[in-house]
RONU-363645 format. One line per 10 residues: number of its first residue (from 1); their letters; for each residue x, y, z of N, C-alpha, C. Coordinates in steps of 0.001 Angstrom, whole numbers. Layout:
NUM	A	X,Y,Z,X,Y,Z,X,Y,Z  ...
//
This chain:
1	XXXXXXXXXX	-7395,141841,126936,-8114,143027,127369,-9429,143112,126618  -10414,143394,127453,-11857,143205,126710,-11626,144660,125503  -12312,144462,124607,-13107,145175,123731,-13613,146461,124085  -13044,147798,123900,-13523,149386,124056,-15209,149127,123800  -16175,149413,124377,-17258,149757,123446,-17367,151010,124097  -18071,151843,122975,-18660,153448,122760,-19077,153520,123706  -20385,153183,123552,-21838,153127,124488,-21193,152606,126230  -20043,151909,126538,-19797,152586,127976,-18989,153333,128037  -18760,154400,128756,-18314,155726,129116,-18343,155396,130353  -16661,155937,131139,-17254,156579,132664,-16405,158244,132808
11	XXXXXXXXXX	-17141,158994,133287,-16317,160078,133273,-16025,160832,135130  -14741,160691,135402,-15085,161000,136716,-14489,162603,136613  -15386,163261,137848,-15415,164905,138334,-14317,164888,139352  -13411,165278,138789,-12360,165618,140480,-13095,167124,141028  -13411,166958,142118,-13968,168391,142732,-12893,169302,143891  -11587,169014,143331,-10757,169018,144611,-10274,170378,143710  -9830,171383,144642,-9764,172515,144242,-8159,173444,144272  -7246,171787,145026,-6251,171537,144936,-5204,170903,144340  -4169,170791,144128,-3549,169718,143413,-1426,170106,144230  -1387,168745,144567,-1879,167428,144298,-3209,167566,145018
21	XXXXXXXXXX	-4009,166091,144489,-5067,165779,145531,-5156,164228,145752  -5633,163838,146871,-5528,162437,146990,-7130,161925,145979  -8232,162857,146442,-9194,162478,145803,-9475,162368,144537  -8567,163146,144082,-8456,163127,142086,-7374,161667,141792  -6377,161735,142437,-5482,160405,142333,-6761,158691,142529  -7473,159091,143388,-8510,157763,143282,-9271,157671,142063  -9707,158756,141480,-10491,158885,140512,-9706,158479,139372  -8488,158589,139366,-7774,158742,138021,-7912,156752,137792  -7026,156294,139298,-6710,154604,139744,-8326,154252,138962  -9448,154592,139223,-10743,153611,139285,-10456,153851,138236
31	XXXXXXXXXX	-10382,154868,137001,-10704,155422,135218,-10017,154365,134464  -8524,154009,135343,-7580,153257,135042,-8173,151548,135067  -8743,151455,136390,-9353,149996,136785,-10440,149948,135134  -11188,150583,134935,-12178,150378,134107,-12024,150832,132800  -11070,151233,132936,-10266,151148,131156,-10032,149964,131106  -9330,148944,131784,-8868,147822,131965,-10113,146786,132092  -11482,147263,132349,-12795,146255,131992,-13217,146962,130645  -12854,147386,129486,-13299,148172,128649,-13719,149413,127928  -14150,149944,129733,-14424,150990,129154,-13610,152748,128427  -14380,153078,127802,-14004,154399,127492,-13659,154999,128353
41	XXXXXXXXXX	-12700,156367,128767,-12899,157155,130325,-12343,158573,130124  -12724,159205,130719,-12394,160703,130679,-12519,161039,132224  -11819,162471,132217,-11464,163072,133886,-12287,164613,133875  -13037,165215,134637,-13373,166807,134739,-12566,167296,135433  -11642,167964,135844,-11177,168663,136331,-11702,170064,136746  -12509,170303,137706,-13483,171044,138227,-12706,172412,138034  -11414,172309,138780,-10068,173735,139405,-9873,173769,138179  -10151,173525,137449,-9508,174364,135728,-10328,174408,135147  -11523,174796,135324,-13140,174993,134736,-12833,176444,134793  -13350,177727,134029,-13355,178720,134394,-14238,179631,135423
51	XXXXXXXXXX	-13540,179814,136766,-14583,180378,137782,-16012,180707,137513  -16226,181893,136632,-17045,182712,136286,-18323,181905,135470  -17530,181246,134873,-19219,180310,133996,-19258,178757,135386  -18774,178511,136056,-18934,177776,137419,-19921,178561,138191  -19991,179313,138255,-20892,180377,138903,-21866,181153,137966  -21901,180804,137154,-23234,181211,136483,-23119,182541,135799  -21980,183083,136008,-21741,184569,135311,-21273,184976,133633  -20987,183508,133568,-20980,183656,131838,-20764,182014,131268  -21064,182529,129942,-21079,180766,129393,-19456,180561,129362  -19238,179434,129293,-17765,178896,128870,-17886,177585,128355
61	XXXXXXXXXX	-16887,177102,127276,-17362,176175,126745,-16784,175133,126928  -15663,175177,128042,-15047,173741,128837,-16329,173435,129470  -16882,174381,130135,-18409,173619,131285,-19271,173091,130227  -19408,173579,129214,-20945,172924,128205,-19966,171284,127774  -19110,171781,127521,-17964,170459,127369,-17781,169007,128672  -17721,169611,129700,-17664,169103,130743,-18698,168266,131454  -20136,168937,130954,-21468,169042,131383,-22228,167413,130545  -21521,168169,129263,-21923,166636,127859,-21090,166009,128115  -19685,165674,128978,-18878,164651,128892,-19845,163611,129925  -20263,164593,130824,-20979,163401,131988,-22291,162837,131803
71	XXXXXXXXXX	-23094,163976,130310,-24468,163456,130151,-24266,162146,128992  -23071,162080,128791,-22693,161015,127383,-22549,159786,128565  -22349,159751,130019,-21259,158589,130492,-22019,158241,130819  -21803,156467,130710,-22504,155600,131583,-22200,155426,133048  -20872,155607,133529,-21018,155635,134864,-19980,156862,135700  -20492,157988,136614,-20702,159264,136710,-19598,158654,138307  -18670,159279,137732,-17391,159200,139779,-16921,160990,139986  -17992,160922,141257,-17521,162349,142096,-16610,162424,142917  -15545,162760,142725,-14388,162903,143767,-14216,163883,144572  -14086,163787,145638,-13883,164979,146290,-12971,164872,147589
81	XXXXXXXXXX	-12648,166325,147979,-11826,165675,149476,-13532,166337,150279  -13117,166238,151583,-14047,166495,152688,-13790,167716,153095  -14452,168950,152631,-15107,170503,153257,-16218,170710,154243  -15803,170791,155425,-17268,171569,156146,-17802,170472,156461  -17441,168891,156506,-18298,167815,156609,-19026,167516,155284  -18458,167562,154285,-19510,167592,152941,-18594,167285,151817  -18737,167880,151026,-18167,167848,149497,-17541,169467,149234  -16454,169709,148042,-16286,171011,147736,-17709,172084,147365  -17141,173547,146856,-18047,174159,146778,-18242,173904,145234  -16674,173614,144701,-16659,173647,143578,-17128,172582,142563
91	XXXXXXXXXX	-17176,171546,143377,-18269,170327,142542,-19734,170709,142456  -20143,171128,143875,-21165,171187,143901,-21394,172583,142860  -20784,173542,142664,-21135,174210,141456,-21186,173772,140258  -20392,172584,139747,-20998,171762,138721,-22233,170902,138398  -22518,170650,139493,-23578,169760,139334,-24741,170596,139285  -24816,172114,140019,-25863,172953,140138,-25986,173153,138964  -24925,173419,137813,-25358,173393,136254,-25857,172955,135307  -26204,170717,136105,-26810,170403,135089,-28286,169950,135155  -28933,170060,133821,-30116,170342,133950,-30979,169154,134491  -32129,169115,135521,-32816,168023,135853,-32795,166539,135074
101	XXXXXXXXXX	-32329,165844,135784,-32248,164510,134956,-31229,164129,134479  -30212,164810,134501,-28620,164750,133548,-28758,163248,134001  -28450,162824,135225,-27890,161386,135774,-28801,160701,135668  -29909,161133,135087,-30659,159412,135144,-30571,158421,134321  -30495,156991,135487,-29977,156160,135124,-28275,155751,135449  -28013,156687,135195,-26214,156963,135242,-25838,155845,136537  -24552,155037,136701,-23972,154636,137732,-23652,155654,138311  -23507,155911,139559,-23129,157180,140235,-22155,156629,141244  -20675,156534,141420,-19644,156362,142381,-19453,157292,142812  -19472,157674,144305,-18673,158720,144971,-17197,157874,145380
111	XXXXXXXXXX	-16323,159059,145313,-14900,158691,145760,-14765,160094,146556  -14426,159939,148236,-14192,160992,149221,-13008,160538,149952  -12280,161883,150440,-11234,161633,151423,-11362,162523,152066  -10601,162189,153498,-10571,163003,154599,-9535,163128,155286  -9426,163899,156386,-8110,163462,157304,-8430,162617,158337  -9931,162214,158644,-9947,160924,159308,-11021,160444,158989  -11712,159411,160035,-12927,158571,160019,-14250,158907,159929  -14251,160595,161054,-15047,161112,161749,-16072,161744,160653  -16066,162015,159372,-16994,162454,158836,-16888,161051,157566  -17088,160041,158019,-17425,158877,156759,-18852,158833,156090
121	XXXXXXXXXX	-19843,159260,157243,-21072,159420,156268,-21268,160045,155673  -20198,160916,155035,-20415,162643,154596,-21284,161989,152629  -20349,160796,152489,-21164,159893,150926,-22321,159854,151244  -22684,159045,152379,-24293,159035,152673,-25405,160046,152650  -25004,161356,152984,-25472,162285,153014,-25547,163273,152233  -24508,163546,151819,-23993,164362,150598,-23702,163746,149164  -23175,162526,148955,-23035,162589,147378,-23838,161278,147043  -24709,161045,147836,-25876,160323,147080,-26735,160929,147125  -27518,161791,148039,-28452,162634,147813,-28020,163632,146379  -26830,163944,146494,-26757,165088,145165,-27096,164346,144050
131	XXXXXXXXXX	-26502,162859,144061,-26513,162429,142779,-27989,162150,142317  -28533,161376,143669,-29836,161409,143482,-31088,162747,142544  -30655,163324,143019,-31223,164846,142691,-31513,165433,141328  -30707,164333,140158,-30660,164884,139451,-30565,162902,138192  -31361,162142,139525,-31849,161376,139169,-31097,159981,138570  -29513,160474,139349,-28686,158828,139191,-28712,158028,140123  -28460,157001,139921,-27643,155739,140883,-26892,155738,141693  -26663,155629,142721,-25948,155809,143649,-25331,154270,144308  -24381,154491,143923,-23619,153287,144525,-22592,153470,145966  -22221,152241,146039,-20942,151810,146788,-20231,152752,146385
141	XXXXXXXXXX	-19191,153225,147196,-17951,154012,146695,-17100,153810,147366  -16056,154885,147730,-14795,154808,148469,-14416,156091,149557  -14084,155871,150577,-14143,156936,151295,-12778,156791,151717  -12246,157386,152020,-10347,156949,152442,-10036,158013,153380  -9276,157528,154471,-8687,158567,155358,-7273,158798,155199  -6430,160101,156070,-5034,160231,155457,-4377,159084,155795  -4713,158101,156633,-3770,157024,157303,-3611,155777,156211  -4547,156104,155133,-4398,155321,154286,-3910,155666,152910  -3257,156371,152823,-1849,156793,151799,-547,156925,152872  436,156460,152131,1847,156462,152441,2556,157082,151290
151	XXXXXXXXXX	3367,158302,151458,4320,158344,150909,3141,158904,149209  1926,159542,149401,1099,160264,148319,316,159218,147426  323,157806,147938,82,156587,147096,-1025,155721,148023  -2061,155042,147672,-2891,154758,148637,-2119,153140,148778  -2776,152679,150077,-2022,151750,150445,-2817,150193,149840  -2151,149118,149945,-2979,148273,149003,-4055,147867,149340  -4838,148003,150455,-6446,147674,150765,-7094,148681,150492  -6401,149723,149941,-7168,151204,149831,-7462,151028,148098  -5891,150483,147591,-6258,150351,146016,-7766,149132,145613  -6844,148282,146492,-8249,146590,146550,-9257,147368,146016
161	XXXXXXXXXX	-9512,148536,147428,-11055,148595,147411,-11488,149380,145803  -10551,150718,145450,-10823,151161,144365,-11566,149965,143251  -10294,149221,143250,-10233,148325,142203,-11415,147501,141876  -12193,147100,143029,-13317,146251,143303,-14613,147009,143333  -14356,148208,143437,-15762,149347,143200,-16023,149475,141902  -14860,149471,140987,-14649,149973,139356,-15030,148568,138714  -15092,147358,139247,-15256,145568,138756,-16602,145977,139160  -17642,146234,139999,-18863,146502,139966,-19394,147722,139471  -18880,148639,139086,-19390,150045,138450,-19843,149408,136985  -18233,148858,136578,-18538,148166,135074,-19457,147129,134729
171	XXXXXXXX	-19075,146106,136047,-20580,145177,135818,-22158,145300,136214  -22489,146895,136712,-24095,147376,136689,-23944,147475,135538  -23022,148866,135258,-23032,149649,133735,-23508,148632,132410  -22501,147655,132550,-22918,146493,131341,-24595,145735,131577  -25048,145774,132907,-25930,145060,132931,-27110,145804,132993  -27088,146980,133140,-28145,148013,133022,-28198,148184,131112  -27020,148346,131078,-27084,148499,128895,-27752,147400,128122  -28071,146336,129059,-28221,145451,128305,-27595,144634,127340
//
């Protein structure tokens, strides 16, 4: 097993406002894939952030916590299921918190699910522009429909793909660090 180093970090945002969720279960598999290339990894858990400083109504210090876990990481995974054709409200209230530039540079993976095909560009549109926005990378990611879990577990071309997004997350990350 390669060598922990510091200096890579990936920290992924589950934005799912549910649990179980399929989209936090991908996030957890990739943290897992890239622990297994080295890196460091941590999880946000958006639904256990406290409402009120999510919304701007008071400080809390899981979000200032939450906020520096992702400005420390080298590579930034938004999970989400599919709302409205888009992303939650509740990710996107995280990200409205951090300040211009948090992601630059950052690898940026989206990981989305849906109950079908019909909104697959929702990454294209929605979580690369966000990531963009605030000045990360936007990569390849994973988009998964319900037909591809059985039994709450994704099926093995669904893991493949995780697995093979997190083998290139780690090898920008390393090759951007220099």
């Amino acid at each position: 097993m390669p060598e922990v180093n510091p200096k890579l970090s990936a920290v992924a945002i589950s934005g799912s406002p549910r649990a179980p969720s399929k989209s936090k279960l991908l996030a957890e598999l990739m943290l897992q894939d890239l622990a297994a290339h080295g890196l460091e990894t941590s999880m946000v858990d958006v639904a256990a952030l406290p409402a009120e400083a999510l919304v701007a109504r008071r400080p809390a210090g899981e979000v200032d916590e939450a906020i520096a876990a992702v400005g420390a990481a080298r590579i930034v995974i938004a999970a989400t299921p599919t709302y409205r054709a888009l992303y939650t409200g509740v990710l996107k209230a995280l990200f409205d918190l951090m300040p211009q530039g948090h992601l630059a540079g950052k690898i940026c993976v989206p990981v989305q699910t849906a109950a079908s095909p019909a909104h697959f560009l929702a990454v294209e549109y929605g979580l690369r522009p966000l990531f963009a926005s605030l000045e990360g990378v936007p990569v390849a990611g994973v988009y998964a429909t319900d037909d591809q879990f059985a039994d709450g577990q994704p099926a093995e071309a669904l893991r493949r793909r995780v697995r093979d997004v997190a083998a290139m997350a780690a090898t920008l990350a390393r090759a951007a660090a220099g």
